[in-house]
N, CA, C and O atoms as a DFTB+ gen file, in Angstrom:
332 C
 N C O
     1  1      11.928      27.189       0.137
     2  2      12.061      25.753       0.132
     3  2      12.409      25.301       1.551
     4  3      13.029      26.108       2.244
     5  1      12.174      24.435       1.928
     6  2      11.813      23.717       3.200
     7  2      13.298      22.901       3.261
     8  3      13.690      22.279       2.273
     9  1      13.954      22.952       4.300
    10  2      15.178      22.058       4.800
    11  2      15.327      20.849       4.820
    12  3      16.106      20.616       5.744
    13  1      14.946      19.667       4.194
    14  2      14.697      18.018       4.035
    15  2      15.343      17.849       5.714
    16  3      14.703      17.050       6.397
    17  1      16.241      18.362       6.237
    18  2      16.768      17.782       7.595
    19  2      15.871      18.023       8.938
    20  3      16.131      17.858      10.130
    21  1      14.856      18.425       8.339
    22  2      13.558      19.260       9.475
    23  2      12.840      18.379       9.098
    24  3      11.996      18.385       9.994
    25  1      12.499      17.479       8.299
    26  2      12.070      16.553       8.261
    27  2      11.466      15.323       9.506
    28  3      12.327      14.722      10.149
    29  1      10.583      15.143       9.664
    30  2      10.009      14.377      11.093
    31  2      10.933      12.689      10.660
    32  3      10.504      12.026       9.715
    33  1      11.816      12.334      11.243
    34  2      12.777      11.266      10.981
    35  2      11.229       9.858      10.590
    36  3      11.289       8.996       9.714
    37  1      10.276      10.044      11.373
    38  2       9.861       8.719      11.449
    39  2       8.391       9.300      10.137
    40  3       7.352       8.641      10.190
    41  1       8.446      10.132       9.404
    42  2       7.409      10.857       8.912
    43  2       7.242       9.543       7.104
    44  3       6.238       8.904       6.790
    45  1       8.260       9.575       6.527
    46  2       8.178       8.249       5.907
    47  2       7.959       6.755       5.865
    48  3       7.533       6.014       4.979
    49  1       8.333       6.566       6.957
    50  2       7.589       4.582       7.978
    51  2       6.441       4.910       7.737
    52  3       5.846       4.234       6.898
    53  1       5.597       6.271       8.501
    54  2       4.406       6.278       9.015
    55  2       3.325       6.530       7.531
    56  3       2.106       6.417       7.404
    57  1       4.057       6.786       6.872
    58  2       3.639       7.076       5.107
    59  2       3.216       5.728       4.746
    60  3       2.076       5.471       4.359
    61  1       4.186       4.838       4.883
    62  2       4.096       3.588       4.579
    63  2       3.504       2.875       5.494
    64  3       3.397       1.725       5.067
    65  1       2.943       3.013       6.831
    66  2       2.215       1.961       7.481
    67  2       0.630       2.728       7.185
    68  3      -0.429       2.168       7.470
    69  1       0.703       3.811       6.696
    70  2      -0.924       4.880       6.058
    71  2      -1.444       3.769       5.281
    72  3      -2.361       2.994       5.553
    73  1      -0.590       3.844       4.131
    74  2      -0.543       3.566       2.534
    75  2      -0.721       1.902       2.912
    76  3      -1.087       1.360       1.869
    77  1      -0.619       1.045       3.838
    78  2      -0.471      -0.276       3.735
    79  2      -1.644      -0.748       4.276
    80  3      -2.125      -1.831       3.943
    81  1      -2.271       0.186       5.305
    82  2      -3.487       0.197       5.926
    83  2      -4.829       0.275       5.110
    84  3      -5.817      -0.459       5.114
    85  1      -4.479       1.590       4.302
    86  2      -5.634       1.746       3.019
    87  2      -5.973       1.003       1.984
    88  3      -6.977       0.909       1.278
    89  1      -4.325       0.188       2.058
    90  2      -4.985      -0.952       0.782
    91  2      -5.754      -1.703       1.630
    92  3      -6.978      -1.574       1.610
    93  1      -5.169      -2.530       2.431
    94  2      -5.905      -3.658       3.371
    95  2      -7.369      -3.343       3.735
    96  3      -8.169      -4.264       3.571
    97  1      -7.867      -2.076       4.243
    98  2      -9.387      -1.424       4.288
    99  2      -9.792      -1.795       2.702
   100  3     -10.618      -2.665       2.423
   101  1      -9.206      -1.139       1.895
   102  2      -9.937      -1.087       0.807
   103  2     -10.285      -2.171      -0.422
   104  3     -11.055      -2.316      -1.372
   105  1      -9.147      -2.846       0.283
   106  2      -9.262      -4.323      -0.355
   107  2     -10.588      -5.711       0.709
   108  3     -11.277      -6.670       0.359
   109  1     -10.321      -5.046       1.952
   110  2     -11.396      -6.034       2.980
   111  2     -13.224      -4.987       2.278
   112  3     -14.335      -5.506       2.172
   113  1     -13.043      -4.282       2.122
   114  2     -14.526      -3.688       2.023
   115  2     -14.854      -4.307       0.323
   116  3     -16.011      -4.673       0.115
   117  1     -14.349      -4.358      -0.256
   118  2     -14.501      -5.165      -1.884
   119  2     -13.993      -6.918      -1.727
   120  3     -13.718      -7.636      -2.689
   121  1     -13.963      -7.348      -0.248
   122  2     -14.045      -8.359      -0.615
   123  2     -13.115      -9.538      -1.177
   124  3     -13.345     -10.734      -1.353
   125  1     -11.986      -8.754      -1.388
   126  2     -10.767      -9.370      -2.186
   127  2      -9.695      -9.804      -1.225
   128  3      -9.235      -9.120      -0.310
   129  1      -9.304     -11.229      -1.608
   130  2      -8.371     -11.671      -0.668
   131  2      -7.149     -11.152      -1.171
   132  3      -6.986     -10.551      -2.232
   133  1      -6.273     -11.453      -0.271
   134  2      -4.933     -11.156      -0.452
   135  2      -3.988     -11.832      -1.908
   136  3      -3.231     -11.324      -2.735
   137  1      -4.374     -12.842      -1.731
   138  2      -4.393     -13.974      -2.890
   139  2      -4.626     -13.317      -3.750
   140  3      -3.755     -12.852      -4.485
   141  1      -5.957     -13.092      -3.889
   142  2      -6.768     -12.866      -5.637
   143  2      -5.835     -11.194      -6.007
   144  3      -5.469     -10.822      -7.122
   145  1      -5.664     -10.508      -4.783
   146  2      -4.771      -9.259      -5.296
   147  2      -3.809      -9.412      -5.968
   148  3      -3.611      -9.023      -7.119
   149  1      -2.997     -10.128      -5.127
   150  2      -2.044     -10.296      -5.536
   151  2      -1.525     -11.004      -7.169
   152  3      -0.662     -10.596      -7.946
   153  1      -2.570     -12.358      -7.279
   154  2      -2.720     -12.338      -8.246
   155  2      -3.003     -11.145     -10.116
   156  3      -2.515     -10.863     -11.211
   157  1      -3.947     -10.963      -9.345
   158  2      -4.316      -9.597     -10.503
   159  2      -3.355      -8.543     -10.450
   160  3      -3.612      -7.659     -11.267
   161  1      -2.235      -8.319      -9.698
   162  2      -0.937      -7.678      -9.876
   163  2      -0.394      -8.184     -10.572
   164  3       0.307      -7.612     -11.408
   165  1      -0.532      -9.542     -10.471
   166  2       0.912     -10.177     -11.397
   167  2       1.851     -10.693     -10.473
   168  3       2.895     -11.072     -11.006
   169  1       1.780     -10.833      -9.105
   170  2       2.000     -12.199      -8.205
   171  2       1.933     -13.161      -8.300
   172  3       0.944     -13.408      -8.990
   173  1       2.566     -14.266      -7.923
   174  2       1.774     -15.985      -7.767
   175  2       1.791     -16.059      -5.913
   176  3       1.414     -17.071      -5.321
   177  1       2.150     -15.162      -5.394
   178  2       1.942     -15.513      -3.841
   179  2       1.346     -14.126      -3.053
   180  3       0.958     -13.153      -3.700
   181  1       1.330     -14.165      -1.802
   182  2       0.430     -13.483      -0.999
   183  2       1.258     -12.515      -0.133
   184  3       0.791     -11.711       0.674
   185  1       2.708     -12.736      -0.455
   186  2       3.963     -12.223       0.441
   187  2       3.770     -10.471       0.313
   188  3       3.497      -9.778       1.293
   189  1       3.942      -9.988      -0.905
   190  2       4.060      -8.765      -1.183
   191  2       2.665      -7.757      -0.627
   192  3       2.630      -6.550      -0.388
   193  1       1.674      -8.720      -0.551
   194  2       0.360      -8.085      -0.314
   195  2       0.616      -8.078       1.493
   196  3       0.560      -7.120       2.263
   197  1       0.901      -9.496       1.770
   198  2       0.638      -9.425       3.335
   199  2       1.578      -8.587       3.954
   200  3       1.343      -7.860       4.920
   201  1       3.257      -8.778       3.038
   202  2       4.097      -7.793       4.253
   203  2       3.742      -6.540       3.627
   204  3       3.153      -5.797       4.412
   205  1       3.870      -6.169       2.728
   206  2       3.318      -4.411       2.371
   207  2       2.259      -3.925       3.273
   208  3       2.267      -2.832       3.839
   209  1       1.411      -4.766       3.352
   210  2       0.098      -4.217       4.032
   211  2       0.573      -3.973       5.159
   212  3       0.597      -2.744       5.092
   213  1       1.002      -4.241       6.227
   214  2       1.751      -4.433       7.456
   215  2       2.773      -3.924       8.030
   216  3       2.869      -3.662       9.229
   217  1       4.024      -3.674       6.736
   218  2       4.828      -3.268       6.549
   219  2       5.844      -3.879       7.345
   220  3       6.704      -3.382       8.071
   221  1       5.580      -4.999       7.073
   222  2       6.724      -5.895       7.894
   223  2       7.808      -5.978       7.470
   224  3       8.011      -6.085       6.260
   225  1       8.624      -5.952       8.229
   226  2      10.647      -5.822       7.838
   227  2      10.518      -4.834       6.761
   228  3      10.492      -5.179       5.580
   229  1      10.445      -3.755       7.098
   230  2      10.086      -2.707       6.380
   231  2       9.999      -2.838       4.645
   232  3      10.739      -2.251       3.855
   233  1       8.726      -3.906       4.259
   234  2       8.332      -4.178       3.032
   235  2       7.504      -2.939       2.997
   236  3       7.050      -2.471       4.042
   237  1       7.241      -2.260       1.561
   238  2       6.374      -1.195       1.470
   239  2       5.681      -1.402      -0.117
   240  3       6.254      -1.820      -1.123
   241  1       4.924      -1.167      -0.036
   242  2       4.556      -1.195      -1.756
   243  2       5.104       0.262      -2.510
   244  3       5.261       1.318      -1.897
   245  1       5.333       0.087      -3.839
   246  2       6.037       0.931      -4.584
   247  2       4.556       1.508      -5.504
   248  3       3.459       0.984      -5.697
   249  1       5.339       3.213      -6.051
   250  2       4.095       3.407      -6.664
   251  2       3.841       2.480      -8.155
   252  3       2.718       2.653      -8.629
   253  1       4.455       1.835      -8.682
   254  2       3.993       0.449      -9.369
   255  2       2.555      -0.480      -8.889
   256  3       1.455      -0.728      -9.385
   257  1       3.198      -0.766      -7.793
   258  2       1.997      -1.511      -6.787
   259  2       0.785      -0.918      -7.272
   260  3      -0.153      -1.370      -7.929
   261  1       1.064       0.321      -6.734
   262  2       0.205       1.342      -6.034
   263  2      -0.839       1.452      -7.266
   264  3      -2.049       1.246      -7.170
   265  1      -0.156       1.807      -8.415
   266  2      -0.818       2.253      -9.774
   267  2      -1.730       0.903      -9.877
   268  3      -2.943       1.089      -9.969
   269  1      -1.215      -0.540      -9.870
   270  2      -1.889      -1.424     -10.368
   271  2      -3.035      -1.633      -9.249
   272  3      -4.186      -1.451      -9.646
   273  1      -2.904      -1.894      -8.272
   274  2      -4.037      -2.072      -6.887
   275  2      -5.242      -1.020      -7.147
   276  3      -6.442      -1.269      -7.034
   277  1      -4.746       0.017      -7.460
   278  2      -5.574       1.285      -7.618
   279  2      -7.000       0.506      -8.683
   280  3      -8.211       0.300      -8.610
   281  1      -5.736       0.279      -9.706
   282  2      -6.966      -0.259     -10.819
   283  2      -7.428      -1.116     -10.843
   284  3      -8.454      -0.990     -11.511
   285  1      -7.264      -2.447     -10.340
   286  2      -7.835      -3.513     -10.083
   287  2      -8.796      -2.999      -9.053
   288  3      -9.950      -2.928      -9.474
   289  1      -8.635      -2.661      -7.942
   290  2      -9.781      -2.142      -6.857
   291  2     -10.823      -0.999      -7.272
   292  3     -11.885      -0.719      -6.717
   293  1     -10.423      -0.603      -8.035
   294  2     -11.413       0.572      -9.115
   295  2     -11.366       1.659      -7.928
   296  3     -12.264       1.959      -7.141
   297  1     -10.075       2.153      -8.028
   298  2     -10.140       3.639      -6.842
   299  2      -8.844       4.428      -7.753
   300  3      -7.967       4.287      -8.606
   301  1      -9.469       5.282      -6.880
   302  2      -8.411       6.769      -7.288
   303  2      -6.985       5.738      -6.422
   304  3      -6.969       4.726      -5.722
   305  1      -6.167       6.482      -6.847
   306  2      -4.545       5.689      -5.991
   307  2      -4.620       6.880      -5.220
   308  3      -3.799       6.514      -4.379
   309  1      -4.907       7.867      -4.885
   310  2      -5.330       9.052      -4.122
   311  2      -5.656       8.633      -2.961
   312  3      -5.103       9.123      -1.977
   313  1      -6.583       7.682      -2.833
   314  2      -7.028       6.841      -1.560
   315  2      -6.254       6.397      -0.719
   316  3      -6.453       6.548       0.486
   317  1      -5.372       5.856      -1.144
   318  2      -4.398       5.124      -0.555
   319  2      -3.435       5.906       0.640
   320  3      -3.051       5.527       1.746
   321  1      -3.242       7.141      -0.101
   322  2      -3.043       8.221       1.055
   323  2      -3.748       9.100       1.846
   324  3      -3.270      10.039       2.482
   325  1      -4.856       8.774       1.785
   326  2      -6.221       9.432       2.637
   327  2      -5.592       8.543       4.379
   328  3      -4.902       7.605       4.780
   329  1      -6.598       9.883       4.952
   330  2      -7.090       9.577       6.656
   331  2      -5.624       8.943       7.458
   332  3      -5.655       8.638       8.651
């Protein structure tokens, strides 16, 4: 088992600016605004989509998010952590 304190300190941010990037690609190539995502999550605003995506003031999407975006965008949630 691996030491969690060997851990790359900045290796989780960079998880979350991956994961915020892939939605935003994968949501601009289908076309879907931030809005209409957010909506079909179960949002009424654009906040959670725009700072997650971005990861501004360290907003991140949760795997909740993650599960629902997946299915509304018709992708593996697998994607999301690709490249």
């Amino acid at each position: 088992m691996k030491d969690i304190e060997l851990l790359d300190k900045d290796y989780i941010q960079n998880l979350y600016i991956k994961i915020g990037k892939n939605v935003k690609r994968i949501r601009e190539e289908k076309n879907i605004s931030q809005l209409a995502l957010a909506q079909a999550i179960g949002h009424k605003s654009v906040t959670v989509i725009s700072c997650c995506e971005i990861c501004y003031k360290n907003y991140h999407f949760n795997i909740e998010h993650l599960a629902k975006i997946a299915y509304v965008l018709d992708v593996n949630i697998e994607d999301f952590f690709k490249k």
